[in-house]
Each structure stands twice: as C-alpha cells, then as structure tokens.
C-alpha positions as a Markdown table, in Angstrom:
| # | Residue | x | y | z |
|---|---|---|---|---|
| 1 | Unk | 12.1 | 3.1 | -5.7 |
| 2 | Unk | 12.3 | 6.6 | -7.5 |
| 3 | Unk | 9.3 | 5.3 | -9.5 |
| 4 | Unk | 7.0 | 5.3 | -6.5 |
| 5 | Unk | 6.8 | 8.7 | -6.7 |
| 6 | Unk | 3.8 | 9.1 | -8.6 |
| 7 | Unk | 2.4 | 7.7 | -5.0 |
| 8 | Unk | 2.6 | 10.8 | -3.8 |
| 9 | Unk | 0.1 | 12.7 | -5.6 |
| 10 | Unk | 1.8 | 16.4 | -6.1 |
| 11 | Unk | 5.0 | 15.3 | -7.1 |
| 12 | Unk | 4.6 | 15.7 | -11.1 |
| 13 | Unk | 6.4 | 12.8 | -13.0 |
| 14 | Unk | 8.5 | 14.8 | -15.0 |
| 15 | Unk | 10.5 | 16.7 | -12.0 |
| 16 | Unk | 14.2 | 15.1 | -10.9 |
| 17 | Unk | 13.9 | 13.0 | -8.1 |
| 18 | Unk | 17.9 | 13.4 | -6.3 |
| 19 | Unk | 18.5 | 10.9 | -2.8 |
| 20 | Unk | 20.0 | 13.0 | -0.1 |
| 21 | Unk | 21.1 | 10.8 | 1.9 |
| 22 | Unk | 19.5 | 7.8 | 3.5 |
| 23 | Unk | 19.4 | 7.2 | 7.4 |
| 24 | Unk | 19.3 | 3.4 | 8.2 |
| 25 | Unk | 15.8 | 1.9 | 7.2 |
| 26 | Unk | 14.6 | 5.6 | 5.6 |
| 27 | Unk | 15.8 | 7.7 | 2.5 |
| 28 | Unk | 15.3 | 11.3 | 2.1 |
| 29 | Unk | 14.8 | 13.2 | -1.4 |
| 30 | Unk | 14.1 | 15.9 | -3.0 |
| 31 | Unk | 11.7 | 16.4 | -5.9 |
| 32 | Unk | 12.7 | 19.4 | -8.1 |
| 33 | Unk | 11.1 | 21.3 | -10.5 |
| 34 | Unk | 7.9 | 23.3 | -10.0 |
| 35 | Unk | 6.6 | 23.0 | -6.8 |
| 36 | Unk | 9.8 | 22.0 | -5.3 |
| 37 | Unk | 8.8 | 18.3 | -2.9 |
| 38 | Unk | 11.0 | 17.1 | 0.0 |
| 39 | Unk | 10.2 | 13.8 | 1.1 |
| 40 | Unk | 11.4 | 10.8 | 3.5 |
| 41 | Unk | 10.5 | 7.0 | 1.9 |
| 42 | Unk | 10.4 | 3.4 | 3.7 |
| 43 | Unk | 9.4 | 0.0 | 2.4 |
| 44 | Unk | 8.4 | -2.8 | 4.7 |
| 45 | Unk | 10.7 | -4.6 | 6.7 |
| 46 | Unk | 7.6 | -7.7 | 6.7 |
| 47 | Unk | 4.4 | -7.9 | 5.0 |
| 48 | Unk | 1.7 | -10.5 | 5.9 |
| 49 | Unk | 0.6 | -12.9 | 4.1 |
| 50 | Unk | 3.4 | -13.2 | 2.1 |
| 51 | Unk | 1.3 | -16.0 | -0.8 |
| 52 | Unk | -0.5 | -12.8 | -1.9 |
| 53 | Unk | 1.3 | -11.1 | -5.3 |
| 54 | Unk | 1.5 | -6.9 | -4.6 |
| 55 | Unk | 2.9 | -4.1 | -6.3 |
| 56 | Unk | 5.2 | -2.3 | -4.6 |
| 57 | Unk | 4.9 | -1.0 | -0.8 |
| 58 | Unk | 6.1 | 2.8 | 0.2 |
| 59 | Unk | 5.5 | 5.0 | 3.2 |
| 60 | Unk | 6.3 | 8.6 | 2.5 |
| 61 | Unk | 6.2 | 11.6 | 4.8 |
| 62 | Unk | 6.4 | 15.0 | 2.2 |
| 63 | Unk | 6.8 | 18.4 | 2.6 |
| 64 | Unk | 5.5 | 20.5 | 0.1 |
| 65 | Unk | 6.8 | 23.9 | 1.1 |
| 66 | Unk | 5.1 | 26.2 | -1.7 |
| 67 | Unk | 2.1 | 25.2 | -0.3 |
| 68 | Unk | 2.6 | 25.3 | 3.7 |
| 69 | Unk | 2.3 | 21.6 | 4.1 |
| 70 | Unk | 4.9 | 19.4 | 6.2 |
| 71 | Unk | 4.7 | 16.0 | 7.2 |
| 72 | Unk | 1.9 | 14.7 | 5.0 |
| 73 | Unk | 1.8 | 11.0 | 5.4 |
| 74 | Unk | 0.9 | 8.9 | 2.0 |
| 75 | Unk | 1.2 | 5.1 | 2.0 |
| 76 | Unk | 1.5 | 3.1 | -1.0 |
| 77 | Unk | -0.2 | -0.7 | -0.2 |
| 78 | Unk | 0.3 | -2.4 | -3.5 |
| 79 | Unk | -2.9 | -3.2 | -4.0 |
| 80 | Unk | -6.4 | -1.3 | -4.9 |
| 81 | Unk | -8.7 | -0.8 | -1.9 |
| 82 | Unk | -12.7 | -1.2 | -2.3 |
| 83 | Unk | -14.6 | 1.9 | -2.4 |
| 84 | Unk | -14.8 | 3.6 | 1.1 |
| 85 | Unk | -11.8 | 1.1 | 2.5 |
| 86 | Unk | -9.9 | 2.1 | 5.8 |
| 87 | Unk | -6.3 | 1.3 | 6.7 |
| 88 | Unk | -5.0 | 1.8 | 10.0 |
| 89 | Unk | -1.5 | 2.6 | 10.9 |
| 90 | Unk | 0.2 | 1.6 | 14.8 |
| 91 | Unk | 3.4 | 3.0 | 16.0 |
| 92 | Unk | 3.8 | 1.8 | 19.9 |
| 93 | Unk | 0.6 | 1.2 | 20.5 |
| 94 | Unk | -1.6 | 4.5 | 19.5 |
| 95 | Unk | -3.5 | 4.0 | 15.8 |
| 96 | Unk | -4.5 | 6.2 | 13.2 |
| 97 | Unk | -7.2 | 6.0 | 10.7 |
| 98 | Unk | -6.2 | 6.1 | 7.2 |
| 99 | Unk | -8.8 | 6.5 | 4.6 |
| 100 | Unk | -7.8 | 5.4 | 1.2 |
| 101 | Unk | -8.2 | 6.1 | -2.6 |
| 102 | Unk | -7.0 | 4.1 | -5.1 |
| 103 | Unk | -3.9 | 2.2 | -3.8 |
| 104 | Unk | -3.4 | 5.1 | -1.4 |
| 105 | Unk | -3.5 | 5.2 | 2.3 |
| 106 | Unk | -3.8 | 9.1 | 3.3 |
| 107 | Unk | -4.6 | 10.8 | 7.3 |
| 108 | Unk | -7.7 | 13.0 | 7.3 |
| 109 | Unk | -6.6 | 15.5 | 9.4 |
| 110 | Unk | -3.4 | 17.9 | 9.3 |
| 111 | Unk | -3.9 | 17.4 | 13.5 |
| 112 | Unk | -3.6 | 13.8 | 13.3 |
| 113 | Unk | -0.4 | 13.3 | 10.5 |
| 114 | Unk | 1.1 | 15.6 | 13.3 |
| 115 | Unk | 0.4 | 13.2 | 15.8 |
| 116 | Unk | 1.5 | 10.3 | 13.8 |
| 117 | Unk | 4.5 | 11.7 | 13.0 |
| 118 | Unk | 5.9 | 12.9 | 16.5 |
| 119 | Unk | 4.8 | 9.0 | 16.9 |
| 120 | Unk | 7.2 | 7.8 | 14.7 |
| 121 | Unk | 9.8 | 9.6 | 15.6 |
| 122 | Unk | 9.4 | 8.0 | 19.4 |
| 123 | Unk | 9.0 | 4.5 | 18.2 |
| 124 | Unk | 10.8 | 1.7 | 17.0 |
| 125 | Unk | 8.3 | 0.2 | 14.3 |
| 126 | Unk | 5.3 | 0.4 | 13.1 |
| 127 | Unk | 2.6 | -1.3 | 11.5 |
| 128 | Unk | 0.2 | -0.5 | 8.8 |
| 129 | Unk | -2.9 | -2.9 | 8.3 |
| 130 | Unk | -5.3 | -3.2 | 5.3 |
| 131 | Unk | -7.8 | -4.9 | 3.6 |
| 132 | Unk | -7.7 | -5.4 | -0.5 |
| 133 | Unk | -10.8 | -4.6 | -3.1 |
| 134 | Unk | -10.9 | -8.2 | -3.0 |
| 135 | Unk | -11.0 | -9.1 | 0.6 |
| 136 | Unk | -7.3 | -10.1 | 1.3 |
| 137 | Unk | -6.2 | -8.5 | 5.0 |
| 138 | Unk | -2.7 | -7.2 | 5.0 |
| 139 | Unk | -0.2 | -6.2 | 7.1 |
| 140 | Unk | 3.2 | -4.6 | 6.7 |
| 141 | Unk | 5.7 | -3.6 | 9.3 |
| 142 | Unk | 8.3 | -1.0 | 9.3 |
| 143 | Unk | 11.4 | 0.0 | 11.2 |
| 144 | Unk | 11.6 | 3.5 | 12.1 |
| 145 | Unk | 15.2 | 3.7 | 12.5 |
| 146 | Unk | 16.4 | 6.7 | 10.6 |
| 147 | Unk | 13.6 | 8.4 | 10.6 |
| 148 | Unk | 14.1 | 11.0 | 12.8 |
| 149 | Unk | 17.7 | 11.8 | 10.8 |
| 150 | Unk | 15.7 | 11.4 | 7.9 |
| 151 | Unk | 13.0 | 14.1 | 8.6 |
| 152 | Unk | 15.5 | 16.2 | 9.9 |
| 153 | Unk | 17.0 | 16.4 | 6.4 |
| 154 | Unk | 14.1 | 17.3 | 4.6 |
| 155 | Unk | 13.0 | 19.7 | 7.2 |
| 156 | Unk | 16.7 | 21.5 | 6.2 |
| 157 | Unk | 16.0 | 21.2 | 2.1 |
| 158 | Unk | 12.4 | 22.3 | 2.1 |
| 159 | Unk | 12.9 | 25.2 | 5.2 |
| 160 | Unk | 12.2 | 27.9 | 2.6 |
C-alpha cells in the first residue's frame, strides 16, 4: 500500500511514509521529508468487472501544508486512461467530474474537491466510474467508514 504513493504526485519517493493510525475502511499517513505530506488512503471494497486484470486501486485525500493545499483528491484506477478520459466519482447521489492523466483521476477545481470531501464525510460509500485507454468501463466502490476519523487525523499532523 505504501508503494502507491508515487500516485500522489508531490509526495517524492525517497521521503518516509509512517501509518498513523487507520480508522475502519481508511488509513492515515504522513509523508516526511521535504515538503512534509499528510494524507488519508482507501482501496475498493468492489470493483466491476472483476475478468479485467488492474494494477492496484487507491483513493487518497492529501494535505500538503507548505503549500496551502488540503483535501486534494487523487485516485489511482489501475489502469491508463485514453487521452482527454473523464472519471466520475458519486458519494449519495451528487457526482463529480474527474479529469485524468496517466492512471490518475484528479478534481479541477479547489471548489469542487471541497465539495466532494464534505460529501464523503456525510456518506456511507461511494463510487468511482471509469473508462480504460482501451475501452473497458469500470467501477469501484468504497466505504467511507473512517473517513471522517481519518481526516480528522491528518487535519492534526499537517495543522502547521
């Protein structure tokens, strides 16, 4: 799981990844070194279809404090997307637009990861649909249990 942090894209390789504590279905971490990261990680409690082969699944929510940013969402799919490629995430019924790079599922706007996280903090699971560079729609579901507790925790580590 610690390798997934290349995922999130400031968190240099060669900083020490340490688990705080982990809150049901969600883990919480801090990245030190230079820039210090706090971040809160999930994998998939389902993933549809399940004949497709995928490299590992993440949802992070990171705070990067030297830089003023809290609650950027990243989601690792496991799979490259095509050029231009969309994925949409659903927490209780309210979706947000992800636009991807790479294997990367990342919110446009600071407004909107806001959103998406008081969102998951309400609900109870949530869903995150996608479609591969070649063609294959998937769909991977996560519990938000913890994640409040979770959040919490980082918001405490990466306060300063």
């Amino acid at each position: 799981m610690i390798l997934a942090l290349c995922a999130s894209p400031a968190v240099a390789e060669e900083q020490k990844v340490n688990l705080l504590q982990k809150y049901n279905d969600w883990s919480a971490y801090t990245a030190s070194g230079s820039p210090k990261v706090c971040f809160v990680v999930s994998q998939p409690t389902g993933s549809t279809p399940k004949n497709v082969r995928r490299g590992p699944i993440y949802f992070y929510v990171s705070h990067y404090p030297a830089d003023k940013v809290t609650g950027e969402i990243s989601v690792k799919m496991g799979y490259p997307f095509p050029p231009g490629g969309k994925a949409t995430v659903t927490v209780d019924g309210k979706k947000f637009e992800l636009f991807t790079k790479d294997e990367g599922g990342f919110v446009e706007k600071t407004d909107d990861e806001a959103k998406l996280v008081d969102a998951m903090k309400a609900g109870s699971s949530m869903k995150v649909e996608g479609r591969s560079a070649r063609g294959t729609n998937t769909s991977d579901t996560y519990s938000l249990s913890g994640i409040s507790d979770a959040l919490g925790r980082i918001d405490k580590e990466c306060s300063g």
